[in-house]
TILUM-160044 format. One record per residue (C-alpha): residue number from 1; x, y, z. Coordinates in Angstrom, 2 decimals, always signed. Example, Ala and Ser with C-alpha at 12.3 -4.5 7.8 and 13.67 -1.06 7.14 Angstrom:
2
+-----+---------+---------+---------+
:   n :       X :       Y :       Z :
+-----+---------+---------+---------+
:   1 :  +12.30 :   -4.50 :   +7.80 :
:   2 :  +13.67 :   -1.06 :   +7.14 :
+-----+---------+---------+---------+
***
This chain:
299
+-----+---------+---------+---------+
:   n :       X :       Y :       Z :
+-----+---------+---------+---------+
:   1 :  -43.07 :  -10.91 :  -40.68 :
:   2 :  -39.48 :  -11.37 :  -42.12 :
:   3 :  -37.38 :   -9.20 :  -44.19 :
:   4 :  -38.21 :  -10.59 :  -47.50 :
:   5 :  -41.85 :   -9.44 :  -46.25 :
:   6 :  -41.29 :   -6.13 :  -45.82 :
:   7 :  -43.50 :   -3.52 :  -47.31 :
:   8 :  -41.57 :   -1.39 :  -49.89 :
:   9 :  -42.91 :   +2.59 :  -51.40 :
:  10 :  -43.64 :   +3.41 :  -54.69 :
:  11 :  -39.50 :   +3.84 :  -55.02 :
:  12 :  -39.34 :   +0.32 :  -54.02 :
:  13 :  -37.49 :   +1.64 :  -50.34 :
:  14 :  -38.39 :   -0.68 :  -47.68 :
:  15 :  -40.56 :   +0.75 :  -45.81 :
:  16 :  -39.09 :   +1.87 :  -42.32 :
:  17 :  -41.88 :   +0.84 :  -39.85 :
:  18 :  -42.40 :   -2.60 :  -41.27 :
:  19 :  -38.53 :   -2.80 :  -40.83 :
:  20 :  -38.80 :   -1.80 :  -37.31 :
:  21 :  -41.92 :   -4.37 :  -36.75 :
:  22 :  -39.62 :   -7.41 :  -38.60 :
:  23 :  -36.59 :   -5.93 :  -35.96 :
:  24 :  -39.10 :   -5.80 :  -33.00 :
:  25 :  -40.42 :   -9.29 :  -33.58 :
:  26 :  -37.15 :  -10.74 :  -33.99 :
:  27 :  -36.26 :   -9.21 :  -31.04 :
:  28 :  -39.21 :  -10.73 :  -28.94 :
:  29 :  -38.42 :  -14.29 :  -30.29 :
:  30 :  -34.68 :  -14.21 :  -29.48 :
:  31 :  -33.27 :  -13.56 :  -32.76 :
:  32 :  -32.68 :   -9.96 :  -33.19 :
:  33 :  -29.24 :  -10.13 :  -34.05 :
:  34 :  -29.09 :  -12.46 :  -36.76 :
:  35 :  -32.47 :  -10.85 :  -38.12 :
:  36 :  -30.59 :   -7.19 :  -37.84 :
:  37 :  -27.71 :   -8.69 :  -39.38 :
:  38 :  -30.12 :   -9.89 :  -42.65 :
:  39 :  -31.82 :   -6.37 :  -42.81 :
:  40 :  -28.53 :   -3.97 :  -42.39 :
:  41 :  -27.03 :   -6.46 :  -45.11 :
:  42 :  -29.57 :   -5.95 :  -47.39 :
:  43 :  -30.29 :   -2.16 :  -46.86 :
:  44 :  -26.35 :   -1.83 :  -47.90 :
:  45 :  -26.33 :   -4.00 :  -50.51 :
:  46 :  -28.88 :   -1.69 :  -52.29 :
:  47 :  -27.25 :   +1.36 :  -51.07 :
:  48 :  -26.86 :   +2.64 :  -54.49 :
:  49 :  -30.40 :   +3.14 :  -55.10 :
:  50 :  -30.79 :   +5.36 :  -51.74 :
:  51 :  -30.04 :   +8.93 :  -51.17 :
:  52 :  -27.81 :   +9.92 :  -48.04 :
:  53 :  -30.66 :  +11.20 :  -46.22 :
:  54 :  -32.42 :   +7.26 :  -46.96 :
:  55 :  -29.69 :   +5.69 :  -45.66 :
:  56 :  -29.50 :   +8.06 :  -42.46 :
:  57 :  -33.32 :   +7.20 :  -41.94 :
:  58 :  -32.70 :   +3.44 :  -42.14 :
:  59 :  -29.54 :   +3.54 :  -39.95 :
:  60 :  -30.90 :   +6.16 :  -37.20 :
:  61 :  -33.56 :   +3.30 :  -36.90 :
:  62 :  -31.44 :   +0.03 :  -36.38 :
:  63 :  -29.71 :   +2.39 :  -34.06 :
:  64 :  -33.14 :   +2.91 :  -31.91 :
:  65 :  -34.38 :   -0.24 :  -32.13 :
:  66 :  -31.15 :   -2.18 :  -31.18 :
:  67 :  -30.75 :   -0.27 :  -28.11 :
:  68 :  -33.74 :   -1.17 :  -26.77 :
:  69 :  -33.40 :   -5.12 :  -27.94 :
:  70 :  -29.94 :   -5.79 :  -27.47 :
:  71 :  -27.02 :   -5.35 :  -24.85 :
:  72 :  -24.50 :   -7.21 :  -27.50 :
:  73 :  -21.49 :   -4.44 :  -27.82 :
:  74 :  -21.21 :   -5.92 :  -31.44 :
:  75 :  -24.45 :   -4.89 :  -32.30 :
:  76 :  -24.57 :   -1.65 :  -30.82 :
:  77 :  -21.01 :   -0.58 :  -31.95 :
:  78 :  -21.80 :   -1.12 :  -35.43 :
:  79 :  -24.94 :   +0.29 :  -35.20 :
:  80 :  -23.71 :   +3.67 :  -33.65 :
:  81 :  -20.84 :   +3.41 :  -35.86 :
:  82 :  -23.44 :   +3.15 :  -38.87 :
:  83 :  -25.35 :   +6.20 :  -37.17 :
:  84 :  -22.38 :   +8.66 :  -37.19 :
:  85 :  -20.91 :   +7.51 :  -40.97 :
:  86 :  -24.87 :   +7.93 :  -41.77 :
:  87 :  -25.35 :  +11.61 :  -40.26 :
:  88 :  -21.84 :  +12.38 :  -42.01 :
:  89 :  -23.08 :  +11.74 :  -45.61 :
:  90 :  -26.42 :  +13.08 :  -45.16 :
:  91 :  -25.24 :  +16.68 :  -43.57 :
:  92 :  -26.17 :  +19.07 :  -40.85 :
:  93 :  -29.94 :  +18.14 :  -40.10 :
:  94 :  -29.02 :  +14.74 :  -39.31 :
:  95 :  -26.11 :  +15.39 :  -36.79 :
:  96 :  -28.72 :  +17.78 :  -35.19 :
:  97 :  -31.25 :  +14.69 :  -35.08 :
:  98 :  -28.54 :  +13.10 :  -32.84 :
:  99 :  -27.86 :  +16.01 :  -30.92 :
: 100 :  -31.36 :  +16.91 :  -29.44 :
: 101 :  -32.16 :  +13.68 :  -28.55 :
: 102 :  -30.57 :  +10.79 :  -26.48 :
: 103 :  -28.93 :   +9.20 :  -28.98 :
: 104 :  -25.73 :  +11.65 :  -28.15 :
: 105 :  -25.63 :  +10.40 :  -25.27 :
: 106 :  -26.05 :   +6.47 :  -25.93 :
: 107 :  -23.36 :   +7.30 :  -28.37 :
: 108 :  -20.95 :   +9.22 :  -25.63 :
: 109 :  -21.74 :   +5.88 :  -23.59 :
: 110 :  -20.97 :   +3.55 :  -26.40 :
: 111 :  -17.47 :   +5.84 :  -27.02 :
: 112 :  -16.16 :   +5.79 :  -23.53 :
: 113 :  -16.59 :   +1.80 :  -23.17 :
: 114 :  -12.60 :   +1.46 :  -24.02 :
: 115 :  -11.27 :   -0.73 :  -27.17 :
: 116 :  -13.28 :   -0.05 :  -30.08 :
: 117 :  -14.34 :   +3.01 :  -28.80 :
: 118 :  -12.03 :   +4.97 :  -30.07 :
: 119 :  -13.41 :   +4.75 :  -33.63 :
: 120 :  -17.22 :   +6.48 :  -32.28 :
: 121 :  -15.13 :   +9.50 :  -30.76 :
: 122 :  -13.14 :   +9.59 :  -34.56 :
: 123 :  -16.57 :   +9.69 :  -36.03 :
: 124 :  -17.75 :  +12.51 :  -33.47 :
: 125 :  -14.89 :  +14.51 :  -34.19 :
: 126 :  -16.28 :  +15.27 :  -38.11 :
: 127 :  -18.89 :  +16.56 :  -36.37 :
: 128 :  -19.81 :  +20.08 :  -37.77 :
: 129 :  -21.71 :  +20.65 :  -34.32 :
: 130 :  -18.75 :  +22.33 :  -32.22 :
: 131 :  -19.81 :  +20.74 :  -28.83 :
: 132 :  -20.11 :  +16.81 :  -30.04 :
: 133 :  -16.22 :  +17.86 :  -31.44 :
: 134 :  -15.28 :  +19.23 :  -28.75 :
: 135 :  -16.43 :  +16.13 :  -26.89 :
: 136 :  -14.60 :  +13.55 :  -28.95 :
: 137 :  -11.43 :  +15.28 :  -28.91 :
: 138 :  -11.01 :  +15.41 :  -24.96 :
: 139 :  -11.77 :  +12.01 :  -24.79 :
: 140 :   -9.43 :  +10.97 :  -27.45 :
: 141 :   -7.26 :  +12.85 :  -25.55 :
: 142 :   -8.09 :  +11.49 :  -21.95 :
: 143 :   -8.21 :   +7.85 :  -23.48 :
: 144 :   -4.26 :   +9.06 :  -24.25 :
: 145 :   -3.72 :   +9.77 :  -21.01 :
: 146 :   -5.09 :   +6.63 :  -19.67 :
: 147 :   -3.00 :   +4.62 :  -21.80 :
: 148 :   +0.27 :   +6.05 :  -19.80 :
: 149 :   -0.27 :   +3.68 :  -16.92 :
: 150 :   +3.16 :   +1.48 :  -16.77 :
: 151 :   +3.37 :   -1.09 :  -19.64 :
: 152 :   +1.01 :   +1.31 :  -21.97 :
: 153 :   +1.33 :   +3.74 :  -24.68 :
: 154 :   -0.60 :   +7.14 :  -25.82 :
: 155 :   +0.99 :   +6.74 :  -29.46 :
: 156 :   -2.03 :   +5.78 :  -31.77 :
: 157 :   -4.07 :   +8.12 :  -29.65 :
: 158 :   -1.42 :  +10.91 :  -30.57 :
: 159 :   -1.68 :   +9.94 :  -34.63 :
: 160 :   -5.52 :  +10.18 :  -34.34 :
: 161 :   -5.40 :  +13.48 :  -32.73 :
: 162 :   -3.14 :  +14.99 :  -35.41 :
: 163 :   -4.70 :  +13.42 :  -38.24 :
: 164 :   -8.40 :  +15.02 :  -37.31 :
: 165 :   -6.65 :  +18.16 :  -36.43 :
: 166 :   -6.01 :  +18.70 :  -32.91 :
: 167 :   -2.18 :  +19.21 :  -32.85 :
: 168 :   -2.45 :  +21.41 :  -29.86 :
: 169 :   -3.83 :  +18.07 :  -27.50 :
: 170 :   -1.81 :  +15.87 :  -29.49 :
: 171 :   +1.56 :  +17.81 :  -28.38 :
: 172 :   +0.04 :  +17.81 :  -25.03 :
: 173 :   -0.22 :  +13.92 :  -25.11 :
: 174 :   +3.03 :  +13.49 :  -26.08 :
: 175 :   +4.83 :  +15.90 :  -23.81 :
: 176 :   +3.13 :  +14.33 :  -20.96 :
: 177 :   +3.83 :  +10.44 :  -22.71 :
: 178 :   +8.17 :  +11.93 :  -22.58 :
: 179 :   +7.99 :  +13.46 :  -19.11 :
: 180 :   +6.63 :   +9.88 :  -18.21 :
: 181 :   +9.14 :   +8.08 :  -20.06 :
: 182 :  +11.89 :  +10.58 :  -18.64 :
: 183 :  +10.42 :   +9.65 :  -15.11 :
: 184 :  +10.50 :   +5.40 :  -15.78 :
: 185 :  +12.49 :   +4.88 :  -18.19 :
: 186 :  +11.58 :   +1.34 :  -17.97 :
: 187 :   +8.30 :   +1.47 :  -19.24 :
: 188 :   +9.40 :   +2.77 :  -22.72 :
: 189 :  +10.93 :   -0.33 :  -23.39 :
: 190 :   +7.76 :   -2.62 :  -21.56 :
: 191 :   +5.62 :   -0.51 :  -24.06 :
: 192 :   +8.07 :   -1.15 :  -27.06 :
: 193 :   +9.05 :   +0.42 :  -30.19 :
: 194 :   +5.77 :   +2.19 :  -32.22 :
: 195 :   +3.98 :   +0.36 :  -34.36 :
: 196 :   +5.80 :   -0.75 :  -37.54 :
: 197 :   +4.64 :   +0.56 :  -40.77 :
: 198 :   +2.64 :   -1.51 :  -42.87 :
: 199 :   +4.53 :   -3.25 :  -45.91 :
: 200 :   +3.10 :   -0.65 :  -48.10 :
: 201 :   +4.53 :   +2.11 :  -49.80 :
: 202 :   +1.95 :   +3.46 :  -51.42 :
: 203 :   -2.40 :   +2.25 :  -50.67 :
: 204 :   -5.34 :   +3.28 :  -52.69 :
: 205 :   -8.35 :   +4.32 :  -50.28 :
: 206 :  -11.56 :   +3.51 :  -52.14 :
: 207 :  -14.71 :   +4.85 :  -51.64 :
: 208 :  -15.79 :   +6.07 :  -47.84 :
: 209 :  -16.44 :   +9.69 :  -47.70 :
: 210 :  -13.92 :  +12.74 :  -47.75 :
: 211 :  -13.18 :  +13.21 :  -44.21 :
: 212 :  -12.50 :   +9.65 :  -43.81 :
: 213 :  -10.07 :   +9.11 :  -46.61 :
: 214 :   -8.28 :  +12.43 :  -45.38 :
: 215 :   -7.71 :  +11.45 :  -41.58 :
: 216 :   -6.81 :   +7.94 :  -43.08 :
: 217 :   -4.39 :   +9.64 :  -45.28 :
: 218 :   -2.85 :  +11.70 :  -42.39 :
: 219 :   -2.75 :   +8.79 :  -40.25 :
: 220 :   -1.12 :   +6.52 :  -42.64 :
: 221 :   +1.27 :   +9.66 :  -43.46 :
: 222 :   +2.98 :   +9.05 :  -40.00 :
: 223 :   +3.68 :   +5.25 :  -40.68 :
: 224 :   +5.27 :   +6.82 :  -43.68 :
: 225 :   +2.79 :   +5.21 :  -46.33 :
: 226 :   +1.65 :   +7.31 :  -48.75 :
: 227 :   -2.09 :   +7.18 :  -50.07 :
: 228 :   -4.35 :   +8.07 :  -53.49 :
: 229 :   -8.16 :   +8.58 :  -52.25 :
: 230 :  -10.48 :   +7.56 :  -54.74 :
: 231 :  -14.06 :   +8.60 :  -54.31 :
: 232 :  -17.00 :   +6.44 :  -54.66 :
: 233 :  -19.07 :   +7.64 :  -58.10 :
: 234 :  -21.71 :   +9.59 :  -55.75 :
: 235 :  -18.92 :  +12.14 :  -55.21 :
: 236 :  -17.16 :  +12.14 :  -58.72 :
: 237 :  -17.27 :   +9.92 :  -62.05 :
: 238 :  -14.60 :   +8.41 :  -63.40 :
: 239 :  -13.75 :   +6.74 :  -66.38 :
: 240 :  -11.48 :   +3.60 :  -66.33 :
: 241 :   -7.91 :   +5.06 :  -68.06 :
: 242 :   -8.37 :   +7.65 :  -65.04 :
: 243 :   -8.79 :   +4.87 :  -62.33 :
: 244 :   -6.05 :   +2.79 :  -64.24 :
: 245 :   -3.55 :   +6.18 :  -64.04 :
: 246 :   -4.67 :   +7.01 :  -60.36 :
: 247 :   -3.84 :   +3.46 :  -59.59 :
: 248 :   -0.27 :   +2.89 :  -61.01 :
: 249 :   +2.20 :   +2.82 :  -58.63 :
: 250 :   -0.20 :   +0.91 :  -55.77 :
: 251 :   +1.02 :   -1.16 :  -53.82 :
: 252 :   -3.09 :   -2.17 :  -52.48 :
: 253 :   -5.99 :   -0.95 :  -53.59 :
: 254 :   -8.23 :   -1.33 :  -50.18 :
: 255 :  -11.93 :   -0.93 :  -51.31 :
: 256 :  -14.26 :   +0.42 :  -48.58 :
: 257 :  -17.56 :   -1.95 :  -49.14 :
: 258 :  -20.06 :   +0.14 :  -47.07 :
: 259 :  -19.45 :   +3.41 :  -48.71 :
: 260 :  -18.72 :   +2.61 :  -52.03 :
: 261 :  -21.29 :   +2.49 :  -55.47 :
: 262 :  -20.80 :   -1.11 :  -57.03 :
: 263 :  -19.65 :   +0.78 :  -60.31 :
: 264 :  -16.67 :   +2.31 :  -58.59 :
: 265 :  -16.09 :   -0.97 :  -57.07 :
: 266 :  -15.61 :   -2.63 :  -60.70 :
: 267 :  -14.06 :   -0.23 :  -62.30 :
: 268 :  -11.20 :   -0.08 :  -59.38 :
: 269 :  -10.73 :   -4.13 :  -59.42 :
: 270 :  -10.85 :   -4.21 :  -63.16 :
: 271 :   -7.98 :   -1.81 :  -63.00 :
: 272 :   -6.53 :   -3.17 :  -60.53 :
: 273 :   -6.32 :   -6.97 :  -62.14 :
: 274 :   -4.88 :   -5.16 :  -65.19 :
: 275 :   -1.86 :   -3.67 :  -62.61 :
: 276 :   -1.27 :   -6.54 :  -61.18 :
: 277 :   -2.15 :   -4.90 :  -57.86 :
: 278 :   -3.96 :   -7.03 :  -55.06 :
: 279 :   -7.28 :   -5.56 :  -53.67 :
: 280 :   -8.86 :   -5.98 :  -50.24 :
: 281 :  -12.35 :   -5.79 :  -48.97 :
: 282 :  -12.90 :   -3.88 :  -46.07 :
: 283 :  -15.82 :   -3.09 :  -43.72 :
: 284 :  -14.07 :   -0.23 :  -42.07 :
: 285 :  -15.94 :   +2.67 :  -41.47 :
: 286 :  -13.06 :   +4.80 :  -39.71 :
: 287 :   -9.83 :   +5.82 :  -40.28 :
: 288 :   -8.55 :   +3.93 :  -36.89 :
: 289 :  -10.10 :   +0.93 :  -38.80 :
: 290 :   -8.12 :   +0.91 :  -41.67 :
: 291 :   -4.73 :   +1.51 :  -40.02 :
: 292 :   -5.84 :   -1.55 :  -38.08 :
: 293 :   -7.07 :   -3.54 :  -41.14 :
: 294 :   -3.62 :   -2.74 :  -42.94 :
: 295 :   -0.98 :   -3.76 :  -39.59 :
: 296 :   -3.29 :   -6.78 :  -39.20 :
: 297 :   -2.61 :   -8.24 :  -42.52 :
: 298 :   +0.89 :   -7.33 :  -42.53 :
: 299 :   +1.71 :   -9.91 :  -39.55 :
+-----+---------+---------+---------+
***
């Protein structure tokens, strides 16, 4: 069975166990991430017609099924990635679907692999459930402390902290970041300078959901760009003149393509064409991945 095979309901919603048996067979013939690749493509692509609590369904499965039919970190980044954005638009129940079963603690393993890892623990921290916040913020916080050795730099880590609200272990990174740097002065200038800001002044943040587009705001904030959050149509509806007002004075109108309704999306480049204002396309499904998106394309 392939994906264009799938059984669909009454709603026309592919149905999740014949996704899981197209996933399973790919997987058993060698090509389960290609085949994952088709299905999570197509499930976003209609994301529009889906509720949040859909999408959570459909994403809490490639989750399962890729961790027992993969060990690529691609794979099961995104697909932890999509888990956590997925439990954050559909609410309470589905964080507590994580939490009483394994998956927190695939997900904890996933987080505390290093690099992208960073952006699961972001994700964990908009947890409502106290403990899987508490969880994301020490490690943030450890990761910080890790990045000290000679040559590194607890910076970004610091940014994060304060943009999702923890002040209290971002001041404790940096005080123990300056007592370092007091002790080797060297390694301030092996580290270098922070990161420069982006050649922005001002970005648009399109679509992505509201605790996204606020840590992104508060983490852009302290490369001294400002932002204007625009919400996908789920959240609010807009008509063009507002979009064209909200948008004056952009610099870059970044459009989040996972969590975004394809009406918002072409009302936002129409406007945007008529401003003269480029537009990106971005996958990023954290606020650690936009800053990175935006310094990336200023090189």
């Amino acid at each position: 069975m392939s994906w264009h095979n799938v059984t669909t309901a009454g709603d026309g919603a592919p149905d999740p166990e014949s996704l899981a048996e197209v996933l399973l067979d790919a997987a058993a013939m060698g090509t389960f991430e290609p085949e994952l690749d088709r299905v999570r493509a197509g499930i976003e692509d209609r994301q529009d017609a889906f509720d949040p609590q859909q999408m959570f369904r459909y994403r809490l499965l490639f989750f399962d099924v890729a961790m027992v039919s993969t060990d690529d970190s691609r794979v099961l980044h995104e697909t932890a990635v999509g888990l956590l954005n997925g439990a954050l638009e559909a609410g309470e129940p589905a964080w507590e679907a994580i939490r009483t079963s394994s998956r927190l603690d695939d997900v904890e393993r996933l987080a505390s692999s290093g690099g992208s890892g960073i952006e699961l623990l972001e994700l964990l921290a908009y947890s409502p459930v106290p403990g899987m916040r508490g969880y994301a913020v020490s490690q943030i916080e450890s990761a910080g402390l890790r990045a000290l050795d000679p040559g590194g730099d607890s910076r970004t880590f610091e940014r994060l902290l304060h943009a999702i609200g923890a002040s209290a272990d971002a001041y404790r990174l940096e005080a123990a970041r300056k007592q370092r740097m007091a002790s080797n002065p060297g390694d301030d200038e092996i580290a270098g300078a922070d990161t420069p800001a982006p050649g922005y002044g001002v970005v648009a943040i399109v679509g992505g959901h509201a605790q996204l587009r606020g840590t992104a705001a508060r983490l852009l904030e302290r490369h001294g760009v400002e932002t204007v959050s625009i919400p996908s149509s789920l959240e609010a509806v807009r008509r063009e003149r507002d979009i064209v007002h909200l948008l004056q004075g952009c610099d870059l109108a970044m459009l989040l393509v996972r969590q975004i309704t394809h009406s918002t999306s072409d009302q936002v480049r129409k406007a945007a064409e008529k401003l003269g204002i480029p537009v990106i396309f971005s996958n990023a499904l954290s606020a650690v991945a936009i800053e990175r998106q935006l310094f990336e394309r200023d090189r």
